[in-house]
VEXVONU-420634 format. One record per residue (C-alpha): residue number from 1; residue in one letter; chain; x, y, z. Coordinates in Angstrom, 1 decimal, always signed. Layout:
[rec NUM, A, A, [X, Y, Z]]
...
end
This chain:
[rec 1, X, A, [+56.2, +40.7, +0.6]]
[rec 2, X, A, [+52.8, +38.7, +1.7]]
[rec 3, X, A, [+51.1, +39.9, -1.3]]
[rec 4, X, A, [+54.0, +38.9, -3.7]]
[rec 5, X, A, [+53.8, +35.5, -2.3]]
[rec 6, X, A, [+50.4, +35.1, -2.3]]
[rec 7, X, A, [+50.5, +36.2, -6.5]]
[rec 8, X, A, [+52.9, +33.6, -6.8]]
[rec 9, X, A, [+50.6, +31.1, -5.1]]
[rec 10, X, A, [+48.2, +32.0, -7.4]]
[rec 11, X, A, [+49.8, +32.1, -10.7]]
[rec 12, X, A, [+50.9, +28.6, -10.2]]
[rec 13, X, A, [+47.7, +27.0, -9.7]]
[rec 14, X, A, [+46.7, +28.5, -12.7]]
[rec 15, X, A, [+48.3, +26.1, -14.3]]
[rec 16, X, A, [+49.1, +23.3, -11.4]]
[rec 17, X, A, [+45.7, +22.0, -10.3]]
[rec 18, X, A, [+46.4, +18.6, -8.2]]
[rec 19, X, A, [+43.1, +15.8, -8.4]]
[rec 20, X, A, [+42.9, +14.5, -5.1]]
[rec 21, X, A, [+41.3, +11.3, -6.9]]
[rec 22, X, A, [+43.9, +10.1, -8.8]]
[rec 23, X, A, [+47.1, +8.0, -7.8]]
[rec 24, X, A, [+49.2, +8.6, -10.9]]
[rec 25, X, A, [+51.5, +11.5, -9.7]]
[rec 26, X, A, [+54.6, +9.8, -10.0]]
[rec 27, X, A, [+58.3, +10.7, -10.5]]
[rec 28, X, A, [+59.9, +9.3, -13.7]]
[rec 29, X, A, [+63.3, +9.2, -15.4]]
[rec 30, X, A, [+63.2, +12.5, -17.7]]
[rec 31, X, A, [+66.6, +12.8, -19.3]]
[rec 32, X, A, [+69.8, +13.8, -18.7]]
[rec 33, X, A, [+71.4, +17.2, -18.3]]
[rec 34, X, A, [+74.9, +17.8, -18.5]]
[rec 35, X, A, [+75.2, +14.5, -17.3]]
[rec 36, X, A, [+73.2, +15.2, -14.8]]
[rec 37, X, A, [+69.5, +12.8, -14.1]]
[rec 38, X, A, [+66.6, +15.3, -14.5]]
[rec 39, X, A, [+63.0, +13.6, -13.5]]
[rec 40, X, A, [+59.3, +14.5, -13.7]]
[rec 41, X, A, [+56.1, +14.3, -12.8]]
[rec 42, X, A, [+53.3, +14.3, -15.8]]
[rec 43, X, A, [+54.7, +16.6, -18.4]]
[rec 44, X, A, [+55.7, +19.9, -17.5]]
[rec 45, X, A, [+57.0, +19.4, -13.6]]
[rec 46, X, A, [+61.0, +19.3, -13.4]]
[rec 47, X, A, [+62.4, +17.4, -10.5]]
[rec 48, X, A, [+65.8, +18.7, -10.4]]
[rec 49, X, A, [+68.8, +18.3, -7.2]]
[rec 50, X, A, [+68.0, +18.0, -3.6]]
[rec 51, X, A, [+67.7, +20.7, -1.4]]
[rec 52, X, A, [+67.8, +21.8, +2.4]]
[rec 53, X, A, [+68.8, +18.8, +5.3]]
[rec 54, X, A, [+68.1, +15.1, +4.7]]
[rec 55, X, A, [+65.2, +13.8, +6.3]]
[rec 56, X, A, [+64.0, +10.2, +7.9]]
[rec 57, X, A, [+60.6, +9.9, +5.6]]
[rec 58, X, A, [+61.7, +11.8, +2.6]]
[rec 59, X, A, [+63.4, +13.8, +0.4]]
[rec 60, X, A, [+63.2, +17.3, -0.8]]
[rec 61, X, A, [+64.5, +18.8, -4.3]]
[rec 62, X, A, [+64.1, +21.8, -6.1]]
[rec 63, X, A, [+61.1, +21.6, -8.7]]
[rec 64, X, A, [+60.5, +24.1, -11.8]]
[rec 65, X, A, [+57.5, +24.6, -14.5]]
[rec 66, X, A, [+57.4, +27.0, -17.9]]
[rec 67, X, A, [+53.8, +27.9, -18.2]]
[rec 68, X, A, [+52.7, +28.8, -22.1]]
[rec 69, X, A, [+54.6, +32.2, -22.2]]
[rec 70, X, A, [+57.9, +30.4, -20.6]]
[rec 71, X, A, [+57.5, +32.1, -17.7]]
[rec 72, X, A, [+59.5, +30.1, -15.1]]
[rec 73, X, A, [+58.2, +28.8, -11.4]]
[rec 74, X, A, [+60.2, +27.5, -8.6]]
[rec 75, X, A, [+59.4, +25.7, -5.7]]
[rec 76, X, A, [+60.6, +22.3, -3.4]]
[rec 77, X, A, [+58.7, +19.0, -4.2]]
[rec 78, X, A, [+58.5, +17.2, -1.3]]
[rec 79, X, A, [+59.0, +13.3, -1.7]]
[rec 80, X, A, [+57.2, +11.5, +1.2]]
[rec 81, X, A, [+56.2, +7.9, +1.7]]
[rec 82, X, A, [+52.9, +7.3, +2.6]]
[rec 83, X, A, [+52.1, +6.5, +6.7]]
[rec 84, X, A, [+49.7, +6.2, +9.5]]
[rec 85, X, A, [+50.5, +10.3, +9.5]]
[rec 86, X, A, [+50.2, +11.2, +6.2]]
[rec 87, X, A, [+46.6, +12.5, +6.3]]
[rec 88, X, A, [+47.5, +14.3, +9.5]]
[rec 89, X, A, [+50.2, +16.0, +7.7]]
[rec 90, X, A, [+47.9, +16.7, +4.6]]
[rec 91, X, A, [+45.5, +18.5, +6.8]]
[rec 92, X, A, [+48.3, +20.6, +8.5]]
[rec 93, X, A, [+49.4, +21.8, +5.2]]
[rec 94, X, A, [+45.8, +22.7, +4.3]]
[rec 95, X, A, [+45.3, +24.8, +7.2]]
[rec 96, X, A, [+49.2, +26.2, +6.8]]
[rec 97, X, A, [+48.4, +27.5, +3.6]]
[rec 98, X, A, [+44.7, +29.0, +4.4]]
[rec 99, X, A, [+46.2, +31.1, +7.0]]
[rec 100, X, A, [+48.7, +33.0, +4.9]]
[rec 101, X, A, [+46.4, +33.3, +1.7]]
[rec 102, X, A, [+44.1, +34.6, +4.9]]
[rec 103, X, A, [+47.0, +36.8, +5.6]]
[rec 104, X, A, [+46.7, +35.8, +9.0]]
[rec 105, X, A, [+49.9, +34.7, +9.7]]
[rec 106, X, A, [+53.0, +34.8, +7.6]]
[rec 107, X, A, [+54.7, +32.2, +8.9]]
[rec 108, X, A, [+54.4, +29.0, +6.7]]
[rec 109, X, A, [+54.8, +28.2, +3.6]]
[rec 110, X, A, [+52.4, +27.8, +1.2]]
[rec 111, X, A, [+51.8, +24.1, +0.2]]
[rec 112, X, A, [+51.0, +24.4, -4.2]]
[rec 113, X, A, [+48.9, +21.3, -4.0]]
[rec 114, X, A, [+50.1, +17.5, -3.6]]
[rec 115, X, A, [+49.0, +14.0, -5.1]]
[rec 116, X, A, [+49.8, +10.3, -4.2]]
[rec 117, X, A, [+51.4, +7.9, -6.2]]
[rec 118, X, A, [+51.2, +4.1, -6.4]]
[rec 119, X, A, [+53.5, +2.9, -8.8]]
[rec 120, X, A, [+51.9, +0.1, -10.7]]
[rec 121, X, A, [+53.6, -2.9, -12.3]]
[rec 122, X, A, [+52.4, -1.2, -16.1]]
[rec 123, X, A, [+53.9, +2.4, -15.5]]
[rec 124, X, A, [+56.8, +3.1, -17.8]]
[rec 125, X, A, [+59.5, +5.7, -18.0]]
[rec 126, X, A, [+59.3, +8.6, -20.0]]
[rec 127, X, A, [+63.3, +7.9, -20.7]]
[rec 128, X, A, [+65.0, +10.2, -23.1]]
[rec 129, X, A, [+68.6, +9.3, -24.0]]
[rec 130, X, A, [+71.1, +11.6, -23.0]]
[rec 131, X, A, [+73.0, +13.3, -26.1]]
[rec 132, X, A, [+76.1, +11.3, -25.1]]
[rec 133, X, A, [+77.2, +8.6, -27.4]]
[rec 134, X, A, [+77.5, +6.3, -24.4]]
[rec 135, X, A, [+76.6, +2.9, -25.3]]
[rec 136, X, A, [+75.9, +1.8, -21.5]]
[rec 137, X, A, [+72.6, +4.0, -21.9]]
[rec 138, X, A, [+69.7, +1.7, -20.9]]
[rec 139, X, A, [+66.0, +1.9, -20.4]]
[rec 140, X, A, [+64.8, +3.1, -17.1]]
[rec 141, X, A, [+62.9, +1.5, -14.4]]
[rec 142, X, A, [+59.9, +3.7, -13.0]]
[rec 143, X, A, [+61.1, +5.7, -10.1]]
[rec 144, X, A, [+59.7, +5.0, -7.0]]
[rec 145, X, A, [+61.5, +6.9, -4.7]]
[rec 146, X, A, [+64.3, +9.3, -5.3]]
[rec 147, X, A, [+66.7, +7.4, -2.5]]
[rec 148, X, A, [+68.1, +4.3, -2.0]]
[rec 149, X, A, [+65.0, +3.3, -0.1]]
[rec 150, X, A, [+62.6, +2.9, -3.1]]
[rec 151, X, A, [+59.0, +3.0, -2.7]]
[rec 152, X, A, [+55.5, +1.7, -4.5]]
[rec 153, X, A, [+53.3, +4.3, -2.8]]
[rec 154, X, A, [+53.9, +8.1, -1.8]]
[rec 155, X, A, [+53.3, +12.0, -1.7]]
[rec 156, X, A, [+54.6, +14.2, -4.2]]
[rec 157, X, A, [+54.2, +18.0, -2.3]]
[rec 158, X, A, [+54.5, +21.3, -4.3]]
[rec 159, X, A, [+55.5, +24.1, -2.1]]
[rec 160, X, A, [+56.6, +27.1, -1.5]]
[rec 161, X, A, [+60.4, +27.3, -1.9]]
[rec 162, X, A, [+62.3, +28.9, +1.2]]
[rec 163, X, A, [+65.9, +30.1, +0.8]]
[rec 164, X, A, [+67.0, +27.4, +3.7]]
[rec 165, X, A, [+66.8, +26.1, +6.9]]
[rec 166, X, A, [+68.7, +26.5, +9.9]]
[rec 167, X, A, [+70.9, +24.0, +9.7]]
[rec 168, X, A, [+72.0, +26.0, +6.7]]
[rec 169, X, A, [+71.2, +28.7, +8.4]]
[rec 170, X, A, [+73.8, +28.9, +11.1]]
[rec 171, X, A, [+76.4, +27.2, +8.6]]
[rec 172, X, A, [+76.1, +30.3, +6.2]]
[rec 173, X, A, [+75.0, +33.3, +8.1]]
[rec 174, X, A, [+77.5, +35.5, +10.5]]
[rec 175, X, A, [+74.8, +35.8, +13.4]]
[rec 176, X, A, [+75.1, +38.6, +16.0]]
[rec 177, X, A, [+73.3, +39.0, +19.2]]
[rec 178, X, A, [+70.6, +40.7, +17.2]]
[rec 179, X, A, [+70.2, +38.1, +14.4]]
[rec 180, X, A, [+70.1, +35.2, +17.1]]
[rec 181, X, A, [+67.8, +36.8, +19.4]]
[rec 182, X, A, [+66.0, +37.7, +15.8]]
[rec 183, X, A, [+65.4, +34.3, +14.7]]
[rec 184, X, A, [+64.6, +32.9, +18.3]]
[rec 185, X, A, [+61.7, +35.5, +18.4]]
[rec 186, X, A, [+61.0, +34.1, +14.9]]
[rec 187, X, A, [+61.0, +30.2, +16.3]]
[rec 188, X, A, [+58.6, +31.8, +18.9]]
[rec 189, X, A, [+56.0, +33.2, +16.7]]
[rec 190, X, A, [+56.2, +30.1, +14.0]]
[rec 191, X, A, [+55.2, +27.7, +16.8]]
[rec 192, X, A, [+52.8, +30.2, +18.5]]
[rec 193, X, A, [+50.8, +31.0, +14.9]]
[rec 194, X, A, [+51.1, +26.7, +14.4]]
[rec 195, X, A, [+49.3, +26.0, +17.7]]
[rec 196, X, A, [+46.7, +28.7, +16.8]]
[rec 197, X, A, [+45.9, +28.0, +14.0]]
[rec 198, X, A, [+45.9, +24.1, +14.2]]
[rec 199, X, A, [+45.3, +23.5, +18.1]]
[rec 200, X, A, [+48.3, +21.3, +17.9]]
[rec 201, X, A, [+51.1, +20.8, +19.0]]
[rec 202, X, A, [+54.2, +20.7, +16.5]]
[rec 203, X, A, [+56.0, +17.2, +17.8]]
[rec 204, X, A, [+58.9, +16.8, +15.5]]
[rec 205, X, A, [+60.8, +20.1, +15.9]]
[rec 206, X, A, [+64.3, +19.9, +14.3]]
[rec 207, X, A, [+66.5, +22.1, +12.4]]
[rec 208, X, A, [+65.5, +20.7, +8.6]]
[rec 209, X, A, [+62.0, +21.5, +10.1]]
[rec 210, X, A, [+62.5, +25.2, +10.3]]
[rec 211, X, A, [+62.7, +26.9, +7.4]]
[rec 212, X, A, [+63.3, +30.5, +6.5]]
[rec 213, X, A, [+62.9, +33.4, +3.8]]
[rec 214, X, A, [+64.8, +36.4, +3.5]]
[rec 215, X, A, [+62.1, +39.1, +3.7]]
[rec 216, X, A, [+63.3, +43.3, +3.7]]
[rec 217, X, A, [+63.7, +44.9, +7.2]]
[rec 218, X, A, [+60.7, +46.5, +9.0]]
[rec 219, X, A, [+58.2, +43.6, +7.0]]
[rec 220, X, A, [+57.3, +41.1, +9.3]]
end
């Protein structure tokens, strides 16, 4: 299961390769779907629905990428305004994803890569009309934040995608005595490989923060 992951990882920065230096990785207005607003960031990333629990400083939606043979990638793209903790948060993610590529520890998730954007007054949409007739279509404004509170300057983050968290967790899982004595054990190890590996402590523990893959039995 590690190794699969770790090919994933891989395969998508084959073709995904984030510059640190620039400040243009912003969403924009793609087209619609079924009705339905698709966005994107550059060309080839697809910001599609939100997933997983709403949170205070950002949002979360499912992203996807063809590379040359259509080969499809998924993953969560992490929307994030930019704070006094962002850089702290960067370097958490670094050292997250070094330990599982390091295989030592399983328990994050791999961060793709991640660039800032500052929307500047000259950025336009990339706005396709939808295949409707509807005569309300209009051009877009640049999106700067994919929630009501909109935003000039932020973190898109591509990582790896997890099949939920426990919110969703409890809501959709029949849990035994085994399974919750499982996943407290799990809760357990997560934190104890995070202060390990970072010499922090994690200070914003909530159930949108804990998120969780279905792996086969006897794994990890």
């Amino acid at each position: 299961m590690l190794k699969t992951r770790i090919d994933y990882y891989n395969d998508i920065i084959k073709h995904i390769n984030f510059d640190k230096t620039r400040d243009n990785y912003c969403v924009k207005f793609y087209k619609y779907d079924n009705e339905k607003k698709l966005f994107r960031i550059g060309n080839s990333i697809v910001v599609e629905y939100k997933i997983g629990t709403p949170a205070s400083r950002g949002a979360i939606h499912l992203g996807k990428f063809r590379d040359e043979n259509k080969k499809l990638y998924k993953f969560a793209i992490k929307i994030s305004s930019v704070s006094s903790k962002s850089e702290i948060e960067n370097k958490m993610i670094d050292i997250a994803t070094k330990a599982v590529l390091n295989q030592s520890s399983p328990h994050f998730l791999m961060s793709y890569g991640y660039g800032l954007c500052v929307v500047k007054s000259s950025i336009k949409s990339s706005f396709v009309k939808s295949n409707t007739n509807d005569s309300n279509d209009k051009k877009e404004k640049p999106i700067y934040f994919l929630n009501k509170r909109r935003r000039r300057k932020y973190y898109v983050y591509l990582n790896e995608l997890a099949n939920g968290d426990l919110k969703e967790f409890d809501l959709n899982v029949k849990t035994t005595k085994k399974i919750t004595d499982n996943k407290v054990a799990q809760i357990y190890l997560s934190l104890m490989f995070f202060y390990k590996e970072t010499g922090c402590y994690h200070c914003d523990m909530h159930n949108g923060n804990l998120l969780y893959k279905t792996v086969k039995k006897g794994i990890y």
